[in-house]
Residue frames relative to the residue before (quaternion, step in Angstrom):
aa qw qx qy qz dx dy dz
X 1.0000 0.0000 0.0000 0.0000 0.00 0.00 0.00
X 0.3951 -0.7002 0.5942 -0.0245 3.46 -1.13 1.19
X 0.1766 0.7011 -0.6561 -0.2163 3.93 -0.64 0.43
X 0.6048 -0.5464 0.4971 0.2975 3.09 -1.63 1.04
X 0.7982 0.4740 -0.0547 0.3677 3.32 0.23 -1.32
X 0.3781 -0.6362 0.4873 0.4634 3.90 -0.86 -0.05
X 0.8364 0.4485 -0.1844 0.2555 3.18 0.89 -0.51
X 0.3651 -0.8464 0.2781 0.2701 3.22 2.28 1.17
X 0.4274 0.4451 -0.6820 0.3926 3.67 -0.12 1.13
X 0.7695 0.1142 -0.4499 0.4387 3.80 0.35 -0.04
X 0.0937 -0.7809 0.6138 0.0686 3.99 -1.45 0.35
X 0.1450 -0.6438 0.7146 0.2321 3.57 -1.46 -0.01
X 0.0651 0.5811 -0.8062 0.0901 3.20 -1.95 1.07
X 0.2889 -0.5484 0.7776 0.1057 2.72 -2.21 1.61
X 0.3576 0.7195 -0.5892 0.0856 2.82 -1.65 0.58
X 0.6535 -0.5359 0.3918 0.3637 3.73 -1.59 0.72
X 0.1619 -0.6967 0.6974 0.0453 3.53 -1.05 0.79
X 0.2997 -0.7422 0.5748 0.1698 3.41 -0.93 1.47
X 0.6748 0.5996 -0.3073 0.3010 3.32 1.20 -0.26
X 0.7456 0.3764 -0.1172 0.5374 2.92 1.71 -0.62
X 0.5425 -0.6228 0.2408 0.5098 3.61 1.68 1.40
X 0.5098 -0.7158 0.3034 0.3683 3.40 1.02 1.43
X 0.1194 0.8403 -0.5245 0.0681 3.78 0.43 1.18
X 0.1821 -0.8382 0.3079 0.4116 3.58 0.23 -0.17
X 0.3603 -0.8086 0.4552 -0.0954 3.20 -0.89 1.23
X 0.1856 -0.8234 0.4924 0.2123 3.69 -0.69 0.81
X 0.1191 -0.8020 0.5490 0.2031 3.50 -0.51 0.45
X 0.0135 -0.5815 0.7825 0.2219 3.81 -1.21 0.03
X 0.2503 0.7176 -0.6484 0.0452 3.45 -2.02 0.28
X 0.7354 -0.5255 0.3999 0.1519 3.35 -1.56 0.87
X 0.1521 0.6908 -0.6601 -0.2528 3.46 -0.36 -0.23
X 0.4813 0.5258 -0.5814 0.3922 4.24 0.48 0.11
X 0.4031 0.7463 -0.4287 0.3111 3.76 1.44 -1.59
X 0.4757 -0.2345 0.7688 0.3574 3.67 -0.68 -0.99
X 0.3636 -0.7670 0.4610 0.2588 3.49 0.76 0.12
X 0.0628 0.8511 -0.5060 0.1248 3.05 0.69 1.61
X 0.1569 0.7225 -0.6733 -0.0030 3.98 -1.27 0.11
X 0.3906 -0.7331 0.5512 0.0787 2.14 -1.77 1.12
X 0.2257 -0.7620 0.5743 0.1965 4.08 -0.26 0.51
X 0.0508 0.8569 -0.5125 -0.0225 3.31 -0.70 0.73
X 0.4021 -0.7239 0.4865 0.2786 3.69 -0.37 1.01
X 0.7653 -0.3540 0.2765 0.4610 3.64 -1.86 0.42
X 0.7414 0.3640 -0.2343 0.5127 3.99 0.26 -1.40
X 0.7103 0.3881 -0.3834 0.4448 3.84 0.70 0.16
X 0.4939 0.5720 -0.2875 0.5884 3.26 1.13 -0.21
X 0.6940 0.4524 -0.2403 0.5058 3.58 0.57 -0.89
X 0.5832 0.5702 -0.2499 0.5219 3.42 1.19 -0.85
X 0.6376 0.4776 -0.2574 0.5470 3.58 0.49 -1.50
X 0.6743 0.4504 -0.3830 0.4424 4.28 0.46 -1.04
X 0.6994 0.4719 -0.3803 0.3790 3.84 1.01 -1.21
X 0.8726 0.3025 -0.1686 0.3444 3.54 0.55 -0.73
X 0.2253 0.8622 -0.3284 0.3131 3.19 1.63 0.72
X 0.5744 0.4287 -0.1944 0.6697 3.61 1.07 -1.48
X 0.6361 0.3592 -0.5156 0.4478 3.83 -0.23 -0.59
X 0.7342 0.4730 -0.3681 0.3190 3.46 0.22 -1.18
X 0.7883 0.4596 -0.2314 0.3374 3.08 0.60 -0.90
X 0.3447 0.6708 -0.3028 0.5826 3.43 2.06 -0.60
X 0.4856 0.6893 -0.3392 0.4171 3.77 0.48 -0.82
X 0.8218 0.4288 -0.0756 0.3674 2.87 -0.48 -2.31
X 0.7239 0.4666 -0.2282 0.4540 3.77 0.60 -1.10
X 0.4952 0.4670 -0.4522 0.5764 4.00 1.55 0.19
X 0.2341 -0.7070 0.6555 0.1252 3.64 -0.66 1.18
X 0.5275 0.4541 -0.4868 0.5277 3.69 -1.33 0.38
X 0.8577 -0.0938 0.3385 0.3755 3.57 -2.16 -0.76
X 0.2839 -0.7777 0.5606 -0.0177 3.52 0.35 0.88
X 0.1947 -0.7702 0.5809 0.1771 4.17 -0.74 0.98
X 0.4192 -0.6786 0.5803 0.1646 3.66 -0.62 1.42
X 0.2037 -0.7195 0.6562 -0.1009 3.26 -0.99 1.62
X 0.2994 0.7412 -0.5859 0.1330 3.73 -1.02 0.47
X 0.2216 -0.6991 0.6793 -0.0272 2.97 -1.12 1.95
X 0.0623 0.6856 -0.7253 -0.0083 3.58 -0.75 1.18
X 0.2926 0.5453 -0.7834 0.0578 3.19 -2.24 -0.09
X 0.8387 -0.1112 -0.0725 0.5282 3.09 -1.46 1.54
X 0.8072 -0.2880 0.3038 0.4162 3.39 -1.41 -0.16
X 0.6481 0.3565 -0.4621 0.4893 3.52 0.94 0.99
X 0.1318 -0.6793 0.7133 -0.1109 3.38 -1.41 1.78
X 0.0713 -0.7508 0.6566 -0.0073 3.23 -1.17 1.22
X 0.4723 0.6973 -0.5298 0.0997 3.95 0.27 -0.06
X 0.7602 -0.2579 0.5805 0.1366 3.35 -2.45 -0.16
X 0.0058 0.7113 -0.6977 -0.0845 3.95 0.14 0.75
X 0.5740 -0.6550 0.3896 0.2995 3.64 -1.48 0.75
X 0.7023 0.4895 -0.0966 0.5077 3.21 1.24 -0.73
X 0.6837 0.5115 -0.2750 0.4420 3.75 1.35 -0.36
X 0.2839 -0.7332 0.5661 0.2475 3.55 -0.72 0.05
X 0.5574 0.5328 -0.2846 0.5697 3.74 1.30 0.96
X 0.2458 -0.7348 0.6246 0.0972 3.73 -0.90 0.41
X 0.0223 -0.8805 0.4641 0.0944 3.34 -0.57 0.73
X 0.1940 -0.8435 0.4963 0.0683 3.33 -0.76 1.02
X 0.2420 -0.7882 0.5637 -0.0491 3.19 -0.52 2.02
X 0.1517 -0.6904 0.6994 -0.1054 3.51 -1.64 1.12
X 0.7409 -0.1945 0.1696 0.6201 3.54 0.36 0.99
X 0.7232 -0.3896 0.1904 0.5376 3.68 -0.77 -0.51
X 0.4431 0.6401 -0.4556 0.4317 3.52 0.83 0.02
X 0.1363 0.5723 -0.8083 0.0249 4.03 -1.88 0.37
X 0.2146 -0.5690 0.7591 0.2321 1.91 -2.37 -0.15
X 0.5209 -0.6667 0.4805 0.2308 3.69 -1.05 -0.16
X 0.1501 -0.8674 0.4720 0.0481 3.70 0.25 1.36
X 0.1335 0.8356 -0.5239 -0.0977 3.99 -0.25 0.15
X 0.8728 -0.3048 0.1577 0.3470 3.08 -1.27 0.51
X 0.6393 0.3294 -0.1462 0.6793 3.49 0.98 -1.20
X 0.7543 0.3577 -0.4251 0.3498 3.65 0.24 0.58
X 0.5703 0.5181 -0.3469 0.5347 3.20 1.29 0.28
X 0.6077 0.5660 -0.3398 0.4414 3.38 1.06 -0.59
């Protein structure tokens, strides 16, 4: 386990899920969240790594901010216009990504 943050309520962990025919699987999640996570298979993960830097590239243009959004299947990764946070959706579950968590 990995905390993102200094202040360890958000984290990544890989790891084998017996439930899911022990595939391995990254999660990120919240514990403030409702203790949300998000599990994210190899081709989501890969997805979440390609469109990261755009997203975050984004955020650091001050002014009108260009909405980014990587979707596929029940994974959504995008840039609200008005937020200073990316959110990264898994089915109805997120989390909230900010600036200093991506760094």
């Amino acid at each position: 386990m990995f905390f993102i943050n200094e202040n360890k309520y958000k984290y990544v962990f890989v790891g084998y899920y017996p439930a899911r025919d022990y595939q391995p699987l990254v999660e990120f999640g919240a514990i403030r969240n409702r203790g949300s996570k998000c599990l994210l298979s190899d081709e989501k993960f890969t997805a979440l790594a390609d469109c990261l830097p755009a997203i975050r590239d984004s955020m650091c243009v001050g002014g009108d901010r260009v909405v980014i959004k990587c979707e596929g299947g029940n994974f959504r990764l995008h840039t609200p216009k008005r937020h200073g946070s990316a959110r990264l959706f898994v089915g109805t579950e997120y989390i909230r990504l900010t600036k200093p968590d991506m760094d």
